[in-house]
C-alpha positions in Angstrom: 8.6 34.6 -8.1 8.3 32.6 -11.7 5.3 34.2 -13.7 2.4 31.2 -14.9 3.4 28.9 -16.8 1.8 28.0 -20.6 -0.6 25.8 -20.5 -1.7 23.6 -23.6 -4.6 20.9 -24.3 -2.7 17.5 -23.6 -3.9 16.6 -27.6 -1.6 19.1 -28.6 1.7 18.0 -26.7 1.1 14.7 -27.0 2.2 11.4 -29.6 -0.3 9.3 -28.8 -3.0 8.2 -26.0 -3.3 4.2 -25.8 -6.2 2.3 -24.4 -8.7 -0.7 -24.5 -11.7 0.8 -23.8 -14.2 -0.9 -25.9 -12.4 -4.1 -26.6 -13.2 -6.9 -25.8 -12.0 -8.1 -22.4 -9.9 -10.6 -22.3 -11.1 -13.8 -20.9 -10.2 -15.2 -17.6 -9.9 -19.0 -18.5 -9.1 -19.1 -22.4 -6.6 -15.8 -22.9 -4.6 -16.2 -19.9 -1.4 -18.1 -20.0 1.7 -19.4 -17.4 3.7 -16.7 -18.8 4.0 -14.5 -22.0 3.3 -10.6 -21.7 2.6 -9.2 -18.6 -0.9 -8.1 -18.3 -1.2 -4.8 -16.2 -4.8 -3.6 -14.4 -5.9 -0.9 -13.2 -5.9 -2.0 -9.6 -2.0 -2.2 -10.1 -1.5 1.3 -10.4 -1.8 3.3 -7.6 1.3 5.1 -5.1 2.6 6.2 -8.2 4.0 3.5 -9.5 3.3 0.0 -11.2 2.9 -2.4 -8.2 3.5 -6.0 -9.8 3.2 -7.6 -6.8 0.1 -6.3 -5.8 -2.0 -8.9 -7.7 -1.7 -12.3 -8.8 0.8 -12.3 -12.4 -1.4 -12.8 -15.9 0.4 -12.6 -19.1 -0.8 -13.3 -22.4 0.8 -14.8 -25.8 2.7 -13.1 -28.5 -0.5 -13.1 -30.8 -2.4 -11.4 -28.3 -0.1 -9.1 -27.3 0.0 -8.1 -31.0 -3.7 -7.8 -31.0 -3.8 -5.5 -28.5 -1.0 -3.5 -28.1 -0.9 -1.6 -31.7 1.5 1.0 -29.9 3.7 -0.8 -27.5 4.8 0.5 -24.3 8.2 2.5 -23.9 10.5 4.5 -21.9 8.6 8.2 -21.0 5.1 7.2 -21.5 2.5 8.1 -18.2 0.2 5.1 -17.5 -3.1 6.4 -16.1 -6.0 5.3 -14.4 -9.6 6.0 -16.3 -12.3 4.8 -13.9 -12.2 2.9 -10.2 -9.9 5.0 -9.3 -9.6 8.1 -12.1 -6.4 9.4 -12.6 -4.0 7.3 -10.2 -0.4 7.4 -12.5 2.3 5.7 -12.8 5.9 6.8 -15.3 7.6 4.3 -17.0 11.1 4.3 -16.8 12.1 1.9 -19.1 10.6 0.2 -22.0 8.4 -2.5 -21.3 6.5 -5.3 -22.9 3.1 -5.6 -20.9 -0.1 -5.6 -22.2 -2.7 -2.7 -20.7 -5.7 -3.7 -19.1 -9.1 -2.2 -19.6 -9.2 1.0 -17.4 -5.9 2.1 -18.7 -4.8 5.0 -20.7 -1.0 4.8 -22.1 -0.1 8.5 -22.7 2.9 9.6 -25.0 4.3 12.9 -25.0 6.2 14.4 -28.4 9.4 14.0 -28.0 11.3 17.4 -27.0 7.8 19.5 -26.5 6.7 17.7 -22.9 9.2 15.5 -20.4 7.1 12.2 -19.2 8.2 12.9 -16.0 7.2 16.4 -16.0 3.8 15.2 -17.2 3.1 12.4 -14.8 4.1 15.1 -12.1 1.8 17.8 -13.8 -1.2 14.8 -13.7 -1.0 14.7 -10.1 -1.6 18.6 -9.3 -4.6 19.9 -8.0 -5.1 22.0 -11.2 -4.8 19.1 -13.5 -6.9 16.8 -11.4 -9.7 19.3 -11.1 -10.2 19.6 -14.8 -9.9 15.8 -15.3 -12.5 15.5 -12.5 -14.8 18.1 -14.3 -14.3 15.7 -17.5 -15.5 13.2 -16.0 -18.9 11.2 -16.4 -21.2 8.6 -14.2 -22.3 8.7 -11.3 -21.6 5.5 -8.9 -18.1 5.2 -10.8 -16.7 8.4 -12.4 -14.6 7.4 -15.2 -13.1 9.9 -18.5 -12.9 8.9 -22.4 -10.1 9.5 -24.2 -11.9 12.5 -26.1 -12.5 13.9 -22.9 -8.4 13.2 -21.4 -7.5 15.1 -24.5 -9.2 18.1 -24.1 -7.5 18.0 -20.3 -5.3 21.4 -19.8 -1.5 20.8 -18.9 1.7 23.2 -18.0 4.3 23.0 -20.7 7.3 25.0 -19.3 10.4 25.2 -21.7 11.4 21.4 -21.8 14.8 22.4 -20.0 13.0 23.5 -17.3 10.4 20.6 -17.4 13.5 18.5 -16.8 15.0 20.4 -13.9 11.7 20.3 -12.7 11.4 17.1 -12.8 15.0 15.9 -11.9 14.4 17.9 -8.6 10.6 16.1 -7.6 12.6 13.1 -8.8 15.6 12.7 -6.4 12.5 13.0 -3.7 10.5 10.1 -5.3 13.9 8.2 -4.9 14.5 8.7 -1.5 11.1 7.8 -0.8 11.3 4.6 -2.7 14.8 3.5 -0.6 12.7 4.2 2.6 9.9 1.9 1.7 11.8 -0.4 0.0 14.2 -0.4 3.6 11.2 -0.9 5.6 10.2 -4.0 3.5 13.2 -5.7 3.9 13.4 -4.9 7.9 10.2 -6.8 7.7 11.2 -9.8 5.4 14.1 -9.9 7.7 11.7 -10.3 10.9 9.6 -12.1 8.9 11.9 -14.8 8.0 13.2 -15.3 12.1 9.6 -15.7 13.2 9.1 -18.2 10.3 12.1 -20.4 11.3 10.9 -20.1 14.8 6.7 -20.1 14.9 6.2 -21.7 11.4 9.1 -24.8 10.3 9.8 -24.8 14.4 13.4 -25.7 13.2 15.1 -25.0 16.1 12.5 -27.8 17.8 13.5 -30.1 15.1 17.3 -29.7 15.2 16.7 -30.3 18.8 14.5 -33.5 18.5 17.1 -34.6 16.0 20.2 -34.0 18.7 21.3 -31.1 16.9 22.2 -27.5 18.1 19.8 -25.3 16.7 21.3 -22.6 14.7 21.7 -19.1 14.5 21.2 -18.9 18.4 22.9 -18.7 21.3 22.7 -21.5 23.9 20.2 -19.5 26.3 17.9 -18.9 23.4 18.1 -22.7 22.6 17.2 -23.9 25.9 14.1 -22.3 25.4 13.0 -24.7 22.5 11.2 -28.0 23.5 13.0 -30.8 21.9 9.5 -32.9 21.0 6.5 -32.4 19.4 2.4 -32.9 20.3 -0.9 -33.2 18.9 -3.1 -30.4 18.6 -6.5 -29.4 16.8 -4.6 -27.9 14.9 -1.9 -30.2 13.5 1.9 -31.1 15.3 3.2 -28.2 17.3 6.1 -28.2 19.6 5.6 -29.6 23.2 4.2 -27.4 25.9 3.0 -25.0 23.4 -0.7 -24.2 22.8 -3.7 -22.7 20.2 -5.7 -19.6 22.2 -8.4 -17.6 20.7 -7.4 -14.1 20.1 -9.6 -12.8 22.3 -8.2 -15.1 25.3 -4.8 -12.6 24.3 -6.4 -9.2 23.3 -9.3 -6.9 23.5 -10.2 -7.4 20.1 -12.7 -4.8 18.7 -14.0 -3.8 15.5 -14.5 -0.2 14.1 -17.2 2.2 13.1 -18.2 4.0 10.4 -20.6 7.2 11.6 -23.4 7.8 9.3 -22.4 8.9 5.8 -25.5 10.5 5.0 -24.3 13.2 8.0 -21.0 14.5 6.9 -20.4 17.1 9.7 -19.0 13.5 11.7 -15.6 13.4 8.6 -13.4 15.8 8.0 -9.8 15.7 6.5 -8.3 17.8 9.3 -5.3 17.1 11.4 -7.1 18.4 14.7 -9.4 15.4 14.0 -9.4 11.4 15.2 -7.4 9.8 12.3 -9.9 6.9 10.8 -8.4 4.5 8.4 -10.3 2.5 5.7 -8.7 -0.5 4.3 -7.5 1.6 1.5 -5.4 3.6 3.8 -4.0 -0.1 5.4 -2.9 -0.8 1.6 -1.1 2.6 1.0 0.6 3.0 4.3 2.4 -0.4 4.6 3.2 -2.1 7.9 3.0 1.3 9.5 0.0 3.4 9.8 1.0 6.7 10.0 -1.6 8.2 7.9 -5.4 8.3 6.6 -7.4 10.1 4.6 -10.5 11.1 6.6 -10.6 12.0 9.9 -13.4 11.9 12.9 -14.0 14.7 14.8 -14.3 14.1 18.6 -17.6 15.0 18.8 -18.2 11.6 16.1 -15.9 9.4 18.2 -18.0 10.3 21.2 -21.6 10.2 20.3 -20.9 6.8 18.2 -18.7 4.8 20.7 -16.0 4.7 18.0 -13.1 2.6 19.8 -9.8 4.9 19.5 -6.8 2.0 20.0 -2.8 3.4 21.0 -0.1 3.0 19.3 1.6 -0.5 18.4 -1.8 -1.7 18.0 -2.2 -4.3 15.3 -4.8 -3.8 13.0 -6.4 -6.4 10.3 -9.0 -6.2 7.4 -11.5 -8.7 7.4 -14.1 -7.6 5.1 -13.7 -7.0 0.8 -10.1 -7.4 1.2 -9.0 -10.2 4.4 -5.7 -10.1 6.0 -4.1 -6.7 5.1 -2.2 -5.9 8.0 -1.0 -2.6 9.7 0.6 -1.3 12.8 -0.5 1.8 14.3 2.0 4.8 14.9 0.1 6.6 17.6 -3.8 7.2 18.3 -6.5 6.1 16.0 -9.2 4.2 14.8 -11.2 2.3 11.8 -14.1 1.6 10.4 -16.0 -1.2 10.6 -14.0 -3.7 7.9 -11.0 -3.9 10.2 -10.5 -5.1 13.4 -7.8 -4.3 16.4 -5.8 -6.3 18.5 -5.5 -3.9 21.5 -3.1 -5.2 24.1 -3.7 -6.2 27.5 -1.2 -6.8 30.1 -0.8 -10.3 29.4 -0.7 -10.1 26.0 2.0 -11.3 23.1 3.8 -8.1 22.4 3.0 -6.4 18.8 5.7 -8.0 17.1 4.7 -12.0 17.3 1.1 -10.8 16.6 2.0 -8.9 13.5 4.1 -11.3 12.4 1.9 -14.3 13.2 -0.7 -12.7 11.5 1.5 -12.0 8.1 1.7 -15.9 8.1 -1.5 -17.0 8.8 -3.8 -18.4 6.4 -6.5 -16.4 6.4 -9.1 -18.3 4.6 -9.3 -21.2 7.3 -11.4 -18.9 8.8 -14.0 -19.3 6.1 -16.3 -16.3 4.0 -19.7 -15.5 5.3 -20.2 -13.5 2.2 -21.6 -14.7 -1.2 -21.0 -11.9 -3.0 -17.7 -10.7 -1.6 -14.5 -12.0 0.2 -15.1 -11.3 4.0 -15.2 -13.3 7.3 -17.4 -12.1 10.6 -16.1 -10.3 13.9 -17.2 -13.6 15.4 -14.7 -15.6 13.8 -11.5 -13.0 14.0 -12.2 -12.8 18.0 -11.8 -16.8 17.4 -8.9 -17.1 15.3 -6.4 -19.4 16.9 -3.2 -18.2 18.0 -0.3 -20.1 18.6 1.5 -19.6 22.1 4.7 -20.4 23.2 6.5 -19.9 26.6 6.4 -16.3 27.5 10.6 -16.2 27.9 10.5 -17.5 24.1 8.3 -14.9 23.0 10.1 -12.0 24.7 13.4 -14.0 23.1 11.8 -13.1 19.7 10.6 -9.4 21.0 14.1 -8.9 21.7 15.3 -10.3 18.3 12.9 -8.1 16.4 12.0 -4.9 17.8 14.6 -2.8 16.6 14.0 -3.5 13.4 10.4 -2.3 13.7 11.5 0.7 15.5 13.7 1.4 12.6 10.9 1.1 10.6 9.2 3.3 12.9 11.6 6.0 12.1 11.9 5.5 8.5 8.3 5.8 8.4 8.8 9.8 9.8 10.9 10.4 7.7 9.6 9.3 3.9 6.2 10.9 5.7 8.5 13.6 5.9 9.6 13.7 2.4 6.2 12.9 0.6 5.2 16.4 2.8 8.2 17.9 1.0 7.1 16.5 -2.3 3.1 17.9 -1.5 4.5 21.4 -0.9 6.6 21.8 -3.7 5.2 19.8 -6.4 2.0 22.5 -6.7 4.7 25.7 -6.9 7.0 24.1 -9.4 4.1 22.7 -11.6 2.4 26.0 -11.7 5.2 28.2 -12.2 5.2 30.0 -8.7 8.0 28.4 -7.2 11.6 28.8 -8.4 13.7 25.8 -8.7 16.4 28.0 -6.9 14.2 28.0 -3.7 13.1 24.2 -4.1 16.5 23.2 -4.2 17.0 25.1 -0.9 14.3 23.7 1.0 15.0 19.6 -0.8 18.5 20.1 1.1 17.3 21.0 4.2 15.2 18.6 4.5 17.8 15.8 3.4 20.5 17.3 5.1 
């Protein structure tokens, strides 16, 4: 077994620490432009990564960019969170041109004394993240200063070994990454079907226009009508028809058990899994995991509604219209609701993917202070039904692609365990990379 490792004050290992705290913030109608410098926020980073996507793009001009970037970014530095969340990180493996937000430290190790990598993998270890935590200040949010981050005590192995190190937590990272990044495109790929089907009905129009629908084969096209109708809700194809959702499903809405009595959450296995609309956001189109639990006892006394799996789940409160899929037994609190099915009902996969491609703000807010609709209005919202044949047409189409992503899902689940167990023992010193190699190729064998 490796002896402890040497651990050093991160002001001592590193170049620089880069952030905006205490500017001024930039303004959202006069220092925004169409394009420019990408602006990055703090809501951005979180799985470990910088997720572009996961907001609206905001970039600002050259002057700007000069004005507040006096160390620009570049290939090794470890972007991290300060406040709302503390400490979520992100490595940068390239050298970019983006602009930090407030709420953003940009951390620079010397070059040859301390690996990014290493460090942004050393950031995420329960050691680390204690004494970051016990640095903190405030007491709704808990956020840390930069006189405070520096003082924060890190491992500094020899920088060979730092590499090793991370090179090792890093082929894991990527193999994680290829199974996400699969399961999105078996989604865009489902996605895109029930689009050309449920959303630009082309094979109704190639049909109302004498043409063979295409992509299909002819039993699948008979099942198109070749005309269109009025509805409530606009032209839809003929025959078809707008239902409330709870005409289709027992629609319910989750519970949250009184805070102020925590022997009802726990963090145990043994436990109800309870997912929070964070969890929804982290996990993807599957659910597989949360991070609280109910106990049994909770679920009872509080008529908490525990839905099976392939039950489709959607936010409707602070954040409306994220969208998940449970993987087995669980349930939510009371921002999301779930589209349990009956024996009647649409099967999962033309809910889920009707719901990606609904508009979720004709269902209006009932909230002045925050983006949310009522339980009222998502047992309301419309859904569009064609024949039954049709809809088991797409089922067909679809559903092994979301059972690959079913088994995909296990498997980076799988992998980020891996990652969980070994990333303490290597950081720390107790692990040899001998034996971490060992158990990485079992588990990718």
């Amino acid at each position: 077994m490796q002896s402890e490792l040497p651990w050093f004050k991160l002001e001592d290992v590193v170049e620089d620490i880069v952030d905006r705290r205490g500017v001024t913030p930039l303004k959202l109608g006069g220092d925004f432009t169409s394009m420019g410098h990408r602006v990055v926020s703090a809501k951005l980073v979180k799985g470990g990564r910088v997720q572009l996507d996961a907001d609206e793009a905001r970039f600002v001009d050259e002057r700007l960019y000069r004005k507040w970037m006096r160390t620009p970014l570049r290939r090794g530095d470890v972007i991290m969170t300060s406040e709302a969340p503390l400490g979520e990180v992100a490595f940068l493996g390239e050298d970019v041109d983006w602009v930090l937000g407030q709420r953003l430290f940009a951390i620079r190790p010397q070059a040859g004394r301390l690996h990014g990598r290493f460090l942004y993998y050393a950031l995420q270890s329960d050691k680390v993240r204690a004494d970051i935590l016990g640095r903190a200040s405030g007491t709704t949010v808990q956020g840390i200063r930069q006189a405070e981050l520096r003082l924060v005590q890190v491992p500094v192995p020899e920088f060979h070994k730092q590499v090793e190190i991370s090179e090792l937590l890093g082929v894991l990272d990527d193999r994680i990454d290829l199974l996400r990044e699969a399961n999105i495109t078996l989604e865009s790929i489902a996605q895109a079907l029930f689009k050309s089907w449920f959303v630009d009905f082309e094979p109704v129009r190639a049909k109302a226009e004498d043409r063979e629908p295409e992509g299909m084969d002819a039993a699948t096209a008979a099942l198109f009508p070749a005309h269109f109708e009025e509805s409530a809700l606009g032209l839809i194809p003929k025959g078809w028809s707008y239902r409330p959702a709870e005409q289709l499903f027992d629609v319910g809405i989750g519970k949250t058990p009184p805070r102020k009595e925590p022997q009802w959450f726990s963090e145990g296995d043994g436990d109800v899994r309870w997912l929070s609309i964070k969890d929804m956001g982290d996990e993807g189109a599957i659910a597989s995991r949360s991070s609280e639990f109910l106990s049994h006892e909770a679920v009872s006394k509080f008529n908490v509604r525990i839905v099976p799996s392939r039950t489709v789940l959607v936010s409707f409160k602070l954040t409306v219209g994220r969208l998940s899929i449970t993987d087995g037994p669980m349930c939510t609190n009371e921002a999301i609701a779930h589209f349990k099915a009956r024996g009647d009902s649409p099967p999962f996969t033309y809910l889920y993917c009707y719901l990606k491609a609904f508009d979720f703000r004709t269902l209006g807010s009932t909230s002045s202070i925050a983006d949310a609709t009522n339980s009222k209005a998502v047992k309301a919202l419309p859904v569009l039904v064609p024949s039954r044949e049709l809809v088991a047409a797409f089922h067909s189409a679809v559903n092994a692609l979301f059972e690959r992503m079913y088994v995909q899902k296990v498997h980076w689940r799988t992998l980020e365990d891996l990652r969980g167990t070994l990333l303490p023992g290597l950081i720390s010193g107790k692990l040899r990379l001998a034996d971490a190699h060992s158990r990485l190729e079992e588990a990718t064998a």
